[in-house]
N, CA, C and O atoms as a printed pandas DataFrame, in Angstrom:
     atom_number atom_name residue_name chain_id  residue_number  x_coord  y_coord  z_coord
0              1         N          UNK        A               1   11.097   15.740  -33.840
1              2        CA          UNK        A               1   11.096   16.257  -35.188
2              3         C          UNK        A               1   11.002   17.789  -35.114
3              4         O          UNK        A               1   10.406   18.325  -34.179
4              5         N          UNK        A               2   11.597   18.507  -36.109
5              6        CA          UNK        A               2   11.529   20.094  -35.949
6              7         C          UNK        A               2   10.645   20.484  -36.239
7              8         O          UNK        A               2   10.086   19.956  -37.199
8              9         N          UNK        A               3   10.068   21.540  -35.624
9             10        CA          UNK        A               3    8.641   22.208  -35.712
10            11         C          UNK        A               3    8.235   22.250  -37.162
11            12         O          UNK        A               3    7.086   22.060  -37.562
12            13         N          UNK        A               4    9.662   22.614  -38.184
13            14        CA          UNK        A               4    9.339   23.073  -39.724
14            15         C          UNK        A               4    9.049   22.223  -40.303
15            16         O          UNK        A               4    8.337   22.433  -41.285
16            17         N          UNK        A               5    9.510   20.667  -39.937
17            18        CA          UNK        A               5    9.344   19.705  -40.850
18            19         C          UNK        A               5    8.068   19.161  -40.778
19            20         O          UNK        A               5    7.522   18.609  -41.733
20            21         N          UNK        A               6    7.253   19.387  -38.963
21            22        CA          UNK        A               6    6.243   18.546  -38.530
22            23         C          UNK        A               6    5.535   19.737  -39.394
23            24         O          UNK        A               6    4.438   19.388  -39.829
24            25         N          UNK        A               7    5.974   21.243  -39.784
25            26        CA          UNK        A               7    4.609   21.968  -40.454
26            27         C          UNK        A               7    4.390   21.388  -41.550
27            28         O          UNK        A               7    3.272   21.225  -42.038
28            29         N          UNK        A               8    5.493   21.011  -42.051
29            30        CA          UNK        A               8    5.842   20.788  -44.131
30            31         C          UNK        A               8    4.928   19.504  -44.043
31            32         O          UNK        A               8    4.138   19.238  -44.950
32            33         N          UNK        A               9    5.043   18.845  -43.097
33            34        CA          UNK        A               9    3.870   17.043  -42.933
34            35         C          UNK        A               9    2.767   17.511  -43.046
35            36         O          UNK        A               9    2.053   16.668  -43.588
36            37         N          UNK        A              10    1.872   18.998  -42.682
37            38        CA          UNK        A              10    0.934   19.032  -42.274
38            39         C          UNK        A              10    0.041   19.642  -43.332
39            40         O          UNK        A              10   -1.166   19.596  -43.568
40            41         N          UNK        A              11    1.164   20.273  -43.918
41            42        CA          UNK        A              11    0.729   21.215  -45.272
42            43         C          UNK        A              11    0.626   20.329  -46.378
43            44         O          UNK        A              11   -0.281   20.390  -47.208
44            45         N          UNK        A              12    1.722   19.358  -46.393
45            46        CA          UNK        A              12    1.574   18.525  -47.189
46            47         C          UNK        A              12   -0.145   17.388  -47.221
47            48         O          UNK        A              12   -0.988   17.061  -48.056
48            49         N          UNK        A              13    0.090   17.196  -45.979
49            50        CA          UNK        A              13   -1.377   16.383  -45.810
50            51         C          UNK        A              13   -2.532   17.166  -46.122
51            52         O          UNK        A              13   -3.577   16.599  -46.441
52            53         N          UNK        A              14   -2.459   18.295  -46.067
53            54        CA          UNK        A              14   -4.163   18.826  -46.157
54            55         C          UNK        A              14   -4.287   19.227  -47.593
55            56         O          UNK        A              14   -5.445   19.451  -47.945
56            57         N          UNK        A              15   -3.318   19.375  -48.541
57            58        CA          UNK        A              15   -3.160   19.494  -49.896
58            59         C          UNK        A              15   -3.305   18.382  -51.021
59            60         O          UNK        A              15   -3.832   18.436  -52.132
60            61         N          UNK        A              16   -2.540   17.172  -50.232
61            62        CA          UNK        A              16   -2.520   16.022  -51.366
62            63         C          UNK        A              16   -4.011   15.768  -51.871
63            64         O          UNK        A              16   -4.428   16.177  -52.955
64            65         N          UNK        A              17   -4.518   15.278  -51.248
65            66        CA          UNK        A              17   -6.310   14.905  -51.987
66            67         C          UNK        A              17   -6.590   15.331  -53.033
67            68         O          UNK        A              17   -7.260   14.675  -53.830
68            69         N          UNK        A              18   -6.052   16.779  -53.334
69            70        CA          UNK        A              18   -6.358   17.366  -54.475
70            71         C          UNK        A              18   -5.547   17.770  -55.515
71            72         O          UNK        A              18   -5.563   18.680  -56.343
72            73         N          UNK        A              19   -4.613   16.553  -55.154
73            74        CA          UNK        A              19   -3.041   16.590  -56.771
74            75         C          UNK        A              19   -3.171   15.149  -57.059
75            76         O          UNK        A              19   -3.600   14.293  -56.284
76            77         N          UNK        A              20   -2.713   14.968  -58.373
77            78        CA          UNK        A              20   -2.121   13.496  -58.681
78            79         C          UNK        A              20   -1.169   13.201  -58.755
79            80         O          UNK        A              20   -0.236   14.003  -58.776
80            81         N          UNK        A              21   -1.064   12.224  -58.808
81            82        CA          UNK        A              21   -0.057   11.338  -58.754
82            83         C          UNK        A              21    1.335   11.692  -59.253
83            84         O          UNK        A              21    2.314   11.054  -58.865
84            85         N          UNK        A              22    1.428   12.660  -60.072
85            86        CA          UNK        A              22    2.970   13.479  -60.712
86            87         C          UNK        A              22    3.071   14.321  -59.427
87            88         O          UNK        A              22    3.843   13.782  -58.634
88            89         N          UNK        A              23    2.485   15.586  -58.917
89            90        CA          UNK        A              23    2.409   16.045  -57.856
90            91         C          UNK        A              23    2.616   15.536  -56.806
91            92         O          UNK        A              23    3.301   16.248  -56.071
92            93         N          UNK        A              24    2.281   14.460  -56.332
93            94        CA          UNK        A              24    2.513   14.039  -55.204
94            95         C          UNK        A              24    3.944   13.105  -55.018
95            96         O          UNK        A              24    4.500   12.777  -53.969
96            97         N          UNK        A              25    4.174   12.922  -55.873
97            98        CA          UNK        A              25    5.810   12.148  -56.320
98            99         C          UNK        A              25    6.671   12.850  -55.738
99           100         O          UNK        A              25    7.504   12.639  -54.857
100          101         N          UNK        A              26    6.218   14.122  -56.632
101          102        CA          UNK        A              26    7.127   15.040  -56.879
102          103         C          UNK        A              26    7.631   15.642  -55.388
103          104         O          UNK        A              26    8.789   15.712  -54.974
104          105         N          UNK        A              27    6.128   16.141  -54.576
105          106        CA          UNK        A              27    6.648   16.879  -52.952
106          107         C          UNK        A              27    6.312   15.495  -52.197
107          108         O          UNK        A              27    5.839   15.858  -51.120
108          109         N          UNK        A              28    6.321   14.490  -52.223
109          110        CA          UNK        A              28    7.331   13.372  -51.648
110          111         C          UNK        A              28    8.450   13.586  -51.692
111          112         O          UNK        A              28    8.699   13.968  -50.549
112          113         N          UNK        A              29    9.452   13.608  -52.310
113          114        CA          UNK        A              29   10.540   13.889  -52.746
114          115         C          UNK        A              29   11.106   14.750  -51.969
115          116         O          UNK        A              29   11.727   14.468  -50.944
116          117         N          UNK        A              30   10.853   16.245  -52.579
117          118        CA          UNK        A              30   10.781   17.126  -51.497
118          119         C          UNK        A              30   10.843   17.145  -49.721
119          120         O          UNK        A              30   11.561   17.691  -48.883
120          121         N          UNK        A              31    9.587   16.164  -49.697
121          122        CA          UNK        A              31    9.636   16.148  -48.427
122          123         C          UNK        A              31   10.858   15.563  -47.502
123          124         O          UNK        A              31   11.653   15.983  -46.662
124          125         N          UNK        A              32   10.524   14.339  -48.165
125          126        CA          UNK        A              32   11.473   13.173  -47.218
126          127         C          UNK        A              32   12.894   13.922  -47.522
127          128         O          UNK        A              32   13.910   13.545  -46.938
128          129         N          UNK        A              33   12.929   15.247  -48.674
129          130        CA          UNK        A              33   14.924   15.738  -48.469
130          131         C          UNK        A              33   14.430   16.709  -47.695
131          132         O          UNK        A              33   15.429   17.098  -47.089
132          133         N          UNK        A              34   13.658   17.251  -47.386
133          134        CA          UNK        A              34   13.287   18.314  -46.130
134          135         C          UNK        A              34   13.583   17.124  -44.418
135          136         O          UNK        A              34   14.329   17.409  -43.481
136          137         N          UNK        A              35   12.969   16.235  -44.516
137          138        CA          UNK        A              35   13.254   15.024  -43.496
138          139         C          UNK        A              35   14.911   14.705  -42.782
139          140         O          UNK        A              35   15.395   14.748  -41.651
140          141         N          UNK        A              36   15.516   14.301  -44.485
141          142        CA          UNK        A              36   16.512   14.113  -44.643
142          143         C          UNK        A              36   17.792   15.360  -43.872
143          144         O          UNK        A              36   18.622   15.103  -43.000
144          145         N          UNK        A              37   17.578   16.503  -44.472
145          146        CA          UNK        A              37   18.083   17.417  -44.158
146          147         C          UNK        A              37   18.165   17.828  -42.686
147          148         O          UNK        A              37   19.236   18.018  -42.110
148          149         N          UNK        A              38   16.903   17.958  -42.090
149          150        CA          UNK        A              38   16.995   17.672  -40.908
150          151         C          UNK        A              38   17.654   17.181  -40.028
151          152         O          UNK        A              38   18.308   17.661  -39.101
152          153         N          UNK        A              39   17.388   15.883  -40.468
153          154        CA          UNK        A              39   17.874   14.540  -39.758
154          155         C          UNK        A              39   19.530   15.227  -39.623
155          156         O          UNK        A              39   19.853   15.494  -38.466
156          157         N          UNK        A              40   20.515   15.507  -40.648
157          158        CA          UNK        A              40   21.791   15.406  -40.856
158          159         C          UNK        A              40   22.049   16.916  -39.859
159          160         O          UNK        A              40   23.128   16.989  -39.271
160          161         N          UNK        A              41   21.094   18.021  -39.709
161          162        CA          UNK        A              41   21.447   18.652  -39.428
162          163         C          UNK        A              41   21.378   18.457  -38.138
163          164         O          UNK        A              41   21.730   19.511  -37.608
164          165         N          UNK        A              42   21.109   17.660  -37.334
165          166        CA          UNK        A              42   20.566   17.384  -36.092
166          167         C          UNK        A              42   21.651   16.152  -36.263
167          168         O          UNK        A              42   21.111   15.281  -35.581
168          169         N          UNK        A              43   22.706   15.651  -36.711
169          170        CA          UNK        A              43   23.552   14.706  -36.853
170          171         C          UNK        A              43   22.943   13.649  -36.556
171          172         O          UNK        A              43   23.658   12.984  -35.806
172          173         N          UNK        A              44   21.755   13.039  -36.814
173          174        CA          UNK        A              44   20.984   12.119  -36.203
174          175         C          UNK        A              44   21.544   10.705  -37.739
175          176         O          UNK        A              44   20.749   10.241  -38.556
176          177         N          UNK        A              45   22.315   10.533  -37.699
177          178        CA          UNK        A              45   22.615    9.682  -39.039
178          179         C          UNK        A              45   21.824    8.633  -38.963
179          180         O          UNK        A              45   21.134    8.787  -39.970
180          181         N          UNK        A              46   21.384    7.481  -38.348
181          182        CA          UNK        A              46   20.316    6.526  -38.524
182          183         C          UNK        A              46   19.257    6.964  -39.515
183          184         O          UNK        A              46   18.929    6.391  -40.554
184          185         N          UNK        A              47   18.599    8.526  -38.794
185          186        CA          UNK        A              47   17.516    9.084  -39.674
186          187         C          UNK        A              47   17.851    9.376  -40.733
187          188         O          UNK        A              47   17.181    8.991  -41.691
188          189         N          UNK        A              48   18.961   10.127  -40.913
189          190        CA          UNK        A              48   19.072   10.900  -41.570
190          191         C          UNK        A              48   19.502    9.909  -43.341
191          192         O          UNK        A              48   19.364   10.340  -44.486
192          193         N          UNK        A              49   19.962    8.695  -42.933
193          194        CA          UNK        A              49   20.003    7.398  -43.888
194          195         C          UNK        A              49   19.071    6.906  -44.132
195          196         O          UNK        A              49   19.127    6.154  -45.105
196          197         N          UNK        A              50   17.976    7.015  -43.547
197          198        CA          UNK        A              50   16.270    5.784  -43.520
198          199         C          UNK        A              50   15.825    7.061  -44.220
199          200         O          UNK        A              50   15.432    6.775  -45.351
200          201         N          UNK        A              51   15.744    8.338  -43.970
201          202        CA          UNK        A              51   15.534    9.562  -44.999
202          203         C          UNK        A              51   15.882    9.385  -46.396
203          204         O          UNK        A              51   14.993    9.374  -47.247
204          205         N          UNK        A              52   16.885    9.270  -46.644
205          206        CA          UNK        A              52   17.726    9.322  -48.036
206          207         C          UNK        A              52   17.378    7.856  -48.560
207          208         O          UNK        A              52   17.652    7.895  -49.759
208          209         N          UNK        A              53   17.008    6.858  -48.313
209          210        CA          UNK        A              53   16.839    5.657  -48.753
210          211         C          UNK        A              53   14.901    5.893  -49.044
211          212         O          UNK        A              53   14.325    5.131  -49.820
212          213         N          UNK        A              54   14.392    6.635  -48.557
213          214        CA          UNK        A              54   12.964    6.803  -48.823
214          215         C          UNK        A              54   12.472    7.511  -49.854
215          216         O          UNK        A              54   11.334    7.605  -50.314
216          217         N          UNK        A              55   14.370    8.403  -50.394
217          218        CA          UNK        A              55   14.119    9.619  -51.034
218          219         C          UNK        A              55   14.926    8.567  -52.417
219          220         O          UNK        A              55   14.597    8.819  -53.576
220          221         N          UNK        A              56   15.570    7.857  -52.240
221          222        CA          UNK        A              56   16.078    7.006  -53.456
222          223         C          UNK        A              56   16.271    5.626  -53.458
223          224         O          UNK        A              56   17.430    5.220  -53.372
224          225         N          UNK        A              57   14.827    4.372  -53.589
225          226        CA          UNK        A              57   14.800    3.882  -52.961
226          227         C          UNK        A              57   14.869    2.323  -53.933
227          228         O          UNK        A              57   14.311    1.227  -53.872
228          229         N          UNK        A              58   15.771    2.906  -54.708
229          230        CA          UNK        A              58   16.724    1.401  -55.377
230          231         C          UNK        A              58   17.567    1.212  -54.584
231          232         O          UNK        A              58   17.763    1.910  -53.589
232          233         N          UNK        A              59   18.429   -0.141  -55.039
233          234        CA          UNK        A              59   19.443   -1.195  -53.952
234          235         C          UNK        A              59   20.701    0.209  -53.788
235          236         O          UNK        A              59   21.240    0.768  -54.744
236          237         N          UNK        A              60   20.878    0.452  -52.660
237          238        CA          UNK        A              60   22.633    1.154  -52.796
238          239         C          UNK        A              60   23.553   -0.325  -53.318
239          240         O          UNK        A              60   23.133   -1.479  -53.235
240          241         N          UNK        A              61   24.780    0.076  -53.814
241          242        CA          UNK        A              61   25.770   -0.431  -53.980
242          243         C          UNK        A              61   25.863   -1.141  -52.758
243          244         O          UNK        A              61   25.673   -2.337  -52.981
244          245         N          UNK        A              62   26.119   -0.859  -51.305
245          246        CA          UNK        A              62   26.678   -1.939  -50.497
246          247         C          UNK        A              62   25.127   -2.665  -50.183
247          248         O          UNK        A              62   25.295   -3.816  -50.585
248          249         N          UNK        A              63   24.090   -2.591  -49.805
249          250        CA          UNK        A              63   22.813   -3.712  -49.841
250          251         C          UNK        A              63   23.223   -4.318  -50.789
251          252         O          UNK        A              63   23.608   -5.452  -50.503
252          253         N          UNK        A              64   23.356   -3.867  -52.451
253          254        CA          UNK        A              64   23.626   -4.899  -53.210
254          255         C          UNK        A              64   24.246   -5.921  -53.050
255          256         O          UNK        A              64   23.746   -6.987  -53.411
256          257         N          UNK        A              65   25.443   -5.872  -52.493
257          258        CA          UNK        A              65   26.463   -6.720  -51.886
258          259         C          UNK        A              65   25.856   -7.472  -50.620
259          260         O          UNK        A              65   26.348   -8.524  -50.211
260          261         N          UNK        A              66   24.971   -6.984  -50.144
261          262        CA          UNK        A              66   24.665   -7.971  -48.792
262          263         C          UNK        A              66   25.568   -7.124  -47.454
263          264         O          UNK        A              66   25.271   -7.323  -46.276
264          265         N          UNK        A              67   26.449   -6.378  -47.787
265          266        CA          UNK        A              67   26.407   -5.318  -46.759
266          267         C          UNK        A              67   25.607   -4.957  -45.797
267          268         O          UNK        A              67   24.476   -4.646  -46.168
268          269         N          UNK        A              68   25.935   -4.869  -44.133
269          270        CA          UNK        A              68   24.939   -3.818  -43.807
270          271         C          UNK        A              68   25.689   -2.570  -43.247
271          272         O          UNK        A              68   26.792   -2.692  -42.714
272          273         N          UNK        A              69   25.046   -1.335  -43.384
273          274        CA          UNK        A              69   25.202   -0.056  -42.422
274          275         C          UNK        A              69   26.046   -0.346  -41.210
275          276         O          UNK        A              69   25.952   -1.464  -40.702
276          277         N          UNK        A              70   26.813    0.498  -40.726
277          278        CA          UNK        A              70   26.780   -0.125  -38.931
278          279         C          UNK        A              70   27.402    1.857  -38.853
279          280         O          UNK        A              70   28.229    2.459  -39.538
280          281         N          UNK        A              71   26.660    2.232  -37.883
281          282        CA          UNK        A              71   26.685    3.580  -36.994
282          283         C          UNK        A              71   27.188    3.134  -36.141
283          284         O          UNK        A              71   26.969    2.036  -35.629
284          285         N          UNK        A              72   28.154    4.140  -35.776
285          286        CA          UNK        A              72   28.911    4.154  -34.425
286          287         C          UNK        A              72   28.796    5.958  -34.024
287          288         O          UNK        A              72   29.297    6.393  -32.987
């Protein structure tokens, strides 16, 4: 994981305790597209999909279908 993202985990952790629940939604969000971003920039697509599914995490169109993913 990149140094920036393992900081953004860390900052994030020592802060939450003291936000609610709108706040913490909210840089969830944030985070996992900080994750996300990563992931893609590092072409790591497995992650970089388990990212984006954490960051929007109703049925996609092909799960709906019973689809699965396949990386090559």
């Amino acid at each position: 994981m990149p140094r920036l993202i393992t900081r953004i985990d860390e900052l994030v952790a020592q802060v939450e305790a003291d936000h609610g629940p709108l706040w913490r939604r909210e840089v969830s969000l944030l985070q996992v597209m900080a994750h996300a971003n990563a992931a893609i920039a590092a072409q790591d697509w497995p992650a970089a999909a388990d990212a984006l599914d954490r960051a929007a995490p109703w049925p996609s169109l092909n799960s709906a279908r019973g689809a699965s993913r396949s990386w090559h």
